[in-house]
PATIBA-842006 format. One record per residue (C-alpha): x, y, z; residue in one letter. Coordinates in steps of 0.25 Angstrom, whole numbers, plus 5000, padded with zeros to 4 digits. Layout:
R east north   up rest
R    X     Y    Z    a
...
This chain:
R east north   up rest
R 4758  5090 4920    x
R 4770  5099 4921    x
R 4777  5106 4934    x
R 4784  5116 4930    x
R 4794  5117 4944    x
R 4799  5104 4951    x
R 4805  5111 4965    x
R 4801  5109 4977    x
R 4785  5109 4974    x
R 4785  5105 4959    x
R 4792  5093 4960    x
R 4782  5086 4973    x
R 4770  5091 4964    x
R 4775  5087 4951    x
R 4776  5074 4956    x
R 4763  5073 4964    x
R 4756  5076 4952    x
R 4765  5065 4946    x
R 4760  5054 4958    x
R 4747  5057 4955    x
R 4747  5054 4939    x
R 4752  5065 4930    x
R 4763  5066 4923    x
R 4770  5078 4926    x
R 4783  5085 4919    x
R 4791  5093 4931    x
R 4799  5106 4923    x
R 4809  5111 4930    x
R 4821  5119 4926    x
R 4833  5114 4930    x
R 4840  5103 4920    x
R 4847  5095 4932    x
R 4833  5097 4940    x
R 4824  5090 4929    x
R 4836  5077 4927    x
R 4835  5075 4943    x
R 4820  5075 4943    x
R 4819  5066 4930    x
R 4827  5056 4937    x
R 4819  5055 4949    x
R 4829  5065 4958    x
R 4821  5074 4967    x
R 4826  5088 4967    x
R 4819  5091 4980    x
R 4820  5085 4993    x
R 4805  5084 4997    x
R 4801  5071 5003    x
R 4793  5061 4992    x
R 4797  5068 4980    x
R 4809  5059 4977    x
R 4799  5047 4978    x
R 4787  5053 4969    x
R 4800  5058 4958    x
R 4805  5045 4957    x
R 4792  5036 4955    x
R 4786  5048 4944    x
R 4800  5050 4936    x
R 4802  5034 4935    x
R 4787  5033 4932    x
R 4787  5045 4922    x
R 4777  5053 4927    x
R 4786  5064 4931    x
R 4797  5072 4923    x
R 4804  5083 4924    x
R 4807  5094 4912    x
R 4814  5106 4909    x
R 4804  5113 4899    x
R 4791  5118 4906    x
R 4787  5123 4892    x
R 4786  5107 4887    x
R 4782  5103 4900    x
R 4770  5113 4902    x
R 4765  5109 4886    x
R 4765  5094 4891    x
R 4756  5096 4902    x
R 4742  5098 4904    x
R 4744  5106 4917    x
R 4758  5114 4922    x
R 4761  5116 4937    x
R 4769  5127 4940    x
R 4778  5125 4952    x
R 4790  5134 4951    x
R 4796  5142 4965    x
R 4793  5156 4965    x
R 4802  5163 4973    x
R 4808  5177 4979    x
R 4817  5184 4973    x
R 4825  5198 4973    x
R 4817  5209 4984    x
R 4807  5196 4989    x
R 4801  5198 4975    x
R 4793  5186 4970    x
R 4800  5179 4958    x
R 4790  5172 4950    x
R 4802  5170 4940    x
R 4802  5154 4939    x
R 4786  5156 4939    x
R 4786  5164 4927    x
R 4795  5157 4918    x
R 4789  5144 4922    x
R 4775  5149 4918    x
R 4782  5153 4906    x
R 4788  5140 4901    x
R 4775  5134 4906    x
R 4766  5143 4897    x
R 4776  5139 4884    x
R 4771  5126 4884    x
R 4755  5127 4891    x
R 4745  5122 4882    x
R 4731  5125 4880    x
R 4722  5119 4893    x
R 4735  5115 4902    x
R 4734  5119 4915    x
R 4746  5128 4922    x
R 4743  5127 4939    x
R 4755  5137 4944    x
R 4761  5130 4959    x
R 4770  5141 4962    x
R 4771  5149 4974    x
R 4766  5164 4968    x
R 4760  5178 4973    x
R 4746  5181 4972    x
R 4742  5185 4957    x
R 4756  5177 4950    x
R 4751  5167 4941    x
R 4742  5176 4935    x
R 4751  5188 4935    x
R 4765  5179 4931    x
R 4761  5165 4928    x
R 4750  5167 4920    x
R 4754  5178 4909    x
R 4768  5169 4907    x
R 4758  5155 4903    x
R 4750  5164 4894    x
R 4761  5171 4886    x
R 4768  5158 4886    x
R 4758  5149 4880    x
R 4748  5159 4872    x
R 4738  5153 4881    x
R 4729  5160 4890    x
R 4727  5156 4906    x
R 4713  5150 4907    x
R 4707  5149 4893    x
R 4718  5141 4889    x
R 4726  5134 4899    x
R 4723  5133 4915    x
R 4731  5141 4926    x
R 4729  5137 4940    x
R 4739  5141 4953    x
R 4741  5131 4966    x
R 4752  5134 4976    x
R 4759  5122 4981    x
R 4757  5120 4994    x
R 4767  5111 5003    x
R 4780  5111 5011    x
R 4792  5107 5007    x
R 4796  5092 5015    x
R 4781  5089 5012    x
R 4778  5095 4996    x
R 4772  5081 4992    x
R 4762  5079 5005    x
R 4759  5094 5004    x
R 4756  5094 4990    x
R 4747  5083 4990    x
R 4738  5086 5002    x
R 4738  5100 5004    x
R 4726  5107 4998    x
R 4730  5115 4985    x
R 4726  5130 4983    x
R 4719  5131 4968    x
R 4716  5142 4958    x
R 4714  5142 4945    x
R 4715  5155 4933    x
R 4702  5151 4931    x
R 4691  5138 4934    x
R 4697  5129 4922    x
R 4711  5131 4927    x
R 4706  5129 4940    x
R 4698  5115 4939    x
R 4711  5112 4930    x
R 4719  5114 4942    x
R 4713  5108 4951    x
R 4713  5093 4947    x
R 4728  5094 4943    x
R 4731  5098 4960    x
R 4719  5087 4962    x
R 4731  5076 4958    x
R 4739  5079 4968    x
R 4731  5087 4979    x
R 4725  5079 4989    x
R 4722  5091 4999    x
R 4714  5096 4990    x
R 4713  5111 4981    x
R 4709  5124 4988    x
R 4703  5132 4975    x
R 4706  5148 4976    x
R 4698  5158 4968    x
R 4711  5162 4958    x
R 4725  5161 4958    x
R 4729  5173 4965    x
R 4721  5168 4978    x
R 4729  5152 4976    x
R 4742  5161 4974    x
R 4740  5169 4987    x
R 4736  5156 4995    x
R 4748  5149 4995    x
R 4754  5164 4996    x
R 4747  5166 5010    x
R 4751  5153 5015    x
R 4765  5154 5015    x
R 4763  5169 5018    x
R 4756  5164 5032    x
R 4768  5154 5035    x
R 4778  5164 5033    x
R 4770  5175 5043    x
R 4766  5164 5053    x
R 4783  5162 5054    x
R 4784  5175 5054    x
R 4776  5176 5067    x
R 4784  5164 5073    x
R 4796  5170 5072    x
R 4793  5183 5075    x
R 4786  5178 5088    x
R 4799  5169 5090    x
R 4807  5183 5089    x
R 4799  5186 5102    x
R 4801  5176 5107    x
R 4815  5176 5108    x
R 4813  5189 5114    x
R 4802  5186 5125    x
R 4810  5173 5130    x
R 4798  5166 5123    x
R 4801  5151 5116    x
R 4794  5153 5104    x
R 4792  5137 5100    x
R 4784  5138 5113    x
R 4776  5149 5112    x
R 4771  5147 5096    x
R 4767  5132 5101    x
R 4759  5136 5112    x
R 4752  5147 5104    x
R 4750  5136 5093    x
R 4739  5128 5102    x
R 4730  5139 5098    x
R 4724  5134 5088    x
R 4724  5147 5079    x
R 4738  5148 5082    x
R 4747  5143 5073    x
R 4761  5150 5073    x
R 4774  5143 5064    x
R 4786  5142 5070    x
R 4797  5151 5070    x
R 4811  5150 5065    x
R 4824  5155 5058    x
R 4818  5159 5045    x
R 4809  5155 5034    x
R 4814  5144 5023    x
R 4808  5138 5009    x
R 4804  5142 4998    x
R 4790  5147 5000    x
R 4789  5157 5013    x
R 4801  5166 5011    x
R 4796  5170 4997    x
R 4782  5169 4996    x
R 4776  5179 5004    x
R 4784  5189 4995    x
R 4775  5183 4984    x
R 4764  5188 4992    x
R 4771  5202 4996    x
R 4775  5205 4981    x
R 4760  5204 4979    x
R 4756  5213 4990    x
R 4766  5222 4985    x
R 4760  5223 4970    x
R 4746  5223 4978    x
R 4751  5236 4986    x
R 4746  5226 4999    x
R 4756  5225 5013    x
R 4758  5212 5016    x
R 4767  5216 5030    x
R 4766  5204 5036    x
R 4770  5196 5025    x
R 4782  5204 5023    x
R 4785  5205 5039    x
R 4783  5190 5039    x
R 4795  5188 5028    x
R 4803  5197 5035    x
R 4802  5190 5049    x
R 4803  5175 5043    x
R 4817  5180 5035    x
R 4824  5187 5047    x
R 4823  5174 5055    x
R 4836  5169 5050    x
R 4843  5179 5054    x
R 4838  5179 5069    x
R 4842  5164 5068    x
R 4857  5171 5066    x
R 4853  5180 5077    x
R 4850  5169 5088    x
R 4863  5163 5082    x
R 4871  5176 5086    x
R 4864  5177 5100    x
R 4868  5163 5102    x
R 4881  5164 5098    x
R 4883  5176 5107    x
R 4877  5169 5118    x
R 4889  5158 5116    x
R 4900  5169 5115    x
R 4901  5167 5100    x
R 4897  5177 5090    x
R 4891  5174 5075    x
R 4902  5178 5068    x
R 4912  5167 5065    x
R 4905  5155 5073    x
R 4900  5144 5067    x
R 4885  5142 5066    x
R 4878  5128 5063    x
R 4863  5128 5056    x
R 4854  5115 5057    x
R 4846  5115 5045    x
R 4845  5120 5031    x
R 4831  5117 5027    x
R 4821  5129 5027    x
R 4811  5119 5036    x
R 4814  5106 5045    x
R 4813  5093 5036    x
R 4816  5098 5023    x
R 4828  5100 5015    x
R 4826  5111 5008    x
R 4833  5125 5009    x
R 4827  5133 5002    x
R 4826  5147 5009    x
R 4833  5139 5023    x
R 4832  5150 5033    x
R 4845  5140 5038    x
R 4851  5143 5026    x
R 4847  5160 5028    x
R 4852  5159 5042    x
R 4865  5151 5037    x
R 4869  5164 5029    x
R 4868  5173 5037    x
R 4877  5167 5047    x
R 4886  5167 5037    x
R 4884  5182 5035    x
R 4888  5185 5050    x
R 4899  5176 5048    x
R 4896  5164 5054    x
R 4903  5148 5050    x
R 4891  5141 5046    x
R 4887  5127 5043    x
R 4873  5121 5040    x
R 4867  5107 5042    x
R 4854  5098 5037    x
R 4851  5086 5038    x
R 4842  5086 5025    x
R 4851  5092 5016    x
R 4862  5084 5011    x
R 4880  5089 5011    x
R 4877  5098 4997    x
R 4865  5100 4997    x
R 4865  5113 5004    x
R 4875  5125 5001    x
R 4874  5137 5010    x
R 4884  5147 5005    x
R 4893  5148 5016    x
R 4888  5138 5025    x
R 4894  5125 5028    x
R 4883  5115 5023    x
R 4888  5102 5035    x
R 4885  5089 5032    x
R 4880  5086 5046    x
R 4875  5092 5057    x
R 4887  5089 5066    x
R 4896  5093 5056    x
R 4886  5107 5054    x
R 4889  5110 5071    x
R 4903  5105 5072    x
R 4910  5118 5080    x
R 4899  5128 5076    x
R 4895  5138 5087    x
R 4880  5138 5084    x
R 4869  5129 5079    x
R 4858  5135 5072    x
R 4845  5125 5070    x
R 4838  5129 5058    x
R 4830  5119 5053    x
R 4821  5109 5063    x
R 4825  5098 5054    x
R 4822  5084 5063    x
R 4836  5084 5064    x
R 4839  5096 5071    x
R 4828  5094 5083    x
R 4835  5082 5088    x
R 4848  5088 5089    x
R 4859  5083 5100    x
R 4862  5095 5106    x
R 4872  5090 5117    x
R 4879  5083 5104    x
R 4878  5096 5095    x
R 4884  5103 5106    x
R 4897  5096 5105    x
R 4898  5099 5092    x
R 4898  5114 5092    x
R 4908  5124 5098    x
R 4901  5128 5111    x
R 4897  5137 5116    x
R 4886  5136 5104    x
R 4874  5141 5101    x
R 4861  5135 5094    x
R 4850  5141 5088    x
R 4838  5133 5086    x
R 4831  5141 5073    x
R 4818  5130 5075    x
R 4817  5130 5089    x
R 4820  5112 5089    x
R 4830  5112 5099    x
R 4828  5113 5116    x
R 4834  5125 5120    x
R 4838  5120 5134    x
R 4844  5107 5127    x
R 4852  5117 5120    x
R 4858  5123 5131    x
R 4859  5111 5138    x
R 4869  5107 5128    x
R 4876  5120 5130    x
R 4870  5128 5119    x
R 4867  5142 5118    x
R 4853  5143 5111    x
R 4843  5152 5105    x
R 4830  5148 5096    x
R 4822  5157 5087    x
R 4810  5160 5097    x
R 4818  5157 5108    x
R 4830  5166 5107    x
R 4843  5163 5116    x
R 4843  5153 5127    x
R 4859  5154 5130    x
């Protein structure tokens, strides 16, 4: 088997499908990537993958190439896992797709089976992938090797769990491809295979899940807005409405991090587009989600008011850089978005996590501390990001000593008590509480 894509998802399936038997050749592109991986060093940081990397590159059943061509001819099925992505005007960029497909269809052989992962709009494989196989190999889709789509479902912090028990979404070009497909996902899937009528509907499933997270954010922090406004406690209110049980409203906060909800409802929008269909709620929703950091700088200017200082020349502290508690990973940090644009309105800023090691984490502009005392030393504002396990326990009497009162907080994820915050001589404001000076 071949996995063509060892990030954040194909590495955790690669070596599922690895515990359960196969022998499976990860491709990747980078030369220092493959040497770290063939030597049993984890590129990622999700929990149980350096374990399973170690035990299946010691006991050979795992290795990582650069050539998907000779990886893809080796293999009697190719999994496709690479990130699809945003680019330039919120445009889908299927770039790393198509050149994948294209390197995989050099070396297909007749009766392999190709099963794409990746995240795609509605209509892609069929439209992108499956033309670049074809011309590639000199094969046709169907009579002469299999094409199947499964989106991968699961969270960063919990990729392994999630891949293993959550039930996968099937579709297959046609029955062979399908049957194909599904006892490959049989190895590793314990939550069983939801089978779809085609591809374009699998394609639009995982699509509309993330689509529904992103409006159901949405929602929270537009209700958080009001909230604010109304003298409301937002945390309050959501948690009440949540005992009923056909009430299930998310939680707000200072913006929307990762990899997949930021970009994929434009994957869904681009579609729309082509299809002539309004999708408002979709696009509202992104727009909503994408401004929330720059309320979080908002609240920090209101708070810095309130202390007698203004934004512009004092110096602002973040707790977190992770884009969700518990993880270390970055990628899309609405920290990090919030970060720059302090910078941009001329404020001293320094950044702390506890996950992330001194180096690992560059900010242009932004002093990256290696501790959190070191991170609140003297600043005029603390602005908690992330509810990493670290920050809810916060000594708020001892934190006050550090900083230049009078000084503000701004709790981002709503972790600390407000009245212990003042009782300590803070000015503080929340998103969906707004100032409590």
């Amino acid at each position: 088997m071949a996995v063509v894509g060892c990030g954040w998802m194909g590495l955790p399936t690669a070596l599922l499908y690895a515990e359960a038997g196969a022998r499976v050749i990860g491709v990747v592109k980078d030369e220092r990537e493959a040497s770290l991986l063939n030597q049993a060093v984890p590129t990622i940081a999700e929990p149980g993958v350096e374990e399973l990397l170690k035990r299946h590159v010691e006991a050979g059943g795992f290795k990582v190439v650069l050539d998907a061509s000779a990886a893809a001819a080796e293999a009697d099925a190719t999994l496709i896992v690479v990130p699809t992505r945003v680019g330039v005007g919120k445009k889908p960029d299927y770039s790393e797709l198509v050149d994948a497909s294209r390197k995989v269809g050099r070396g297909l052989r007749r009766g392999s089976l190709v099963i794409v992962e990746s995240t795609v709009g509605p209509g892609v494989t069929e439209e992108l992938v499956m033309p670049e196989l074809e011309s590639s190999s000199g094969l046709k889709a169907g009579p002469d090797f299999g094409l199947a789509y499964s989106p991968i479902r699961a969270s960063a912090g919990t990729v392994l769990r999630d891949l293993a028990s959550y039930p996968r979404v099937l579709a297959g070009l046609d029955e062979r491809s399908l049957q194909a497909a599904y006892a490959i996902l049989s190895l590793v899937t314990k939550g069983g295979i939801v089978r779809v009528r085609d591809i374009r509907t699998a394609e639009a499933v995982k699509v509309f899940e993330n689509v529904y997270r992103d409006l159901n954010i949405a929602l929270a922090n537009q209700l958080a807005l009001f909230c604010e406004a109304a003298g409301i406690d937002v945390e309050e209110a959501i948690e009440a409405a949540n005992t009923q049980p056909h009430c299930r409203i998310l939680k707000p906060g200072i913006g929307v991090g990762g990899h997949c909800l930021p970009s994929n409802p434009y994957f869904l929008l681009e579609k729309a587009r082509r299809l002539k269909v309004g999708l408002d709620l979709v696009r509202m929703a992104r727009r909503v989600n994408d401004s929330m950091p720059l309320h979080a700088v908002r609240l920090a200017t209101r708070a810095l008011r309130a202390c007698g200082k203004t934004l512009k020349g004092s110096k602002v502290a973040i707790l977190g850089a992770s884009f969700k508690e518990g993880v270390k990973d970055a990628r899309g940090s609405a920290s990090i978005q919030v970060a720059e644009l302090l910078v941009k309105r001329g404020a001293r800023v320094s950044i702390y996590d506890p996950l992330f090691a001194p180096g690992e984490l560059d900010v242009p502009g932004v002093k990256v501390a290696p501790s959190l005392e070191a991170c609140v030393e003297g600043v005029d504002c603390v602005i908690v990001a992330v509810a990493h396990e670290a920050f809810k326990s916060l000594d708020l009497e001892g934190l006050a000593k550090l900083v230049d009162m009078p000084a503000a907080v701004v709790d981002g994820r709503r972790i600390l008590d407000p009245a212990a915050a003042r009782r300590a001589g803070f000015i503080y404001a929340g998103v969906g509480r707004g100032l409590l000076a």
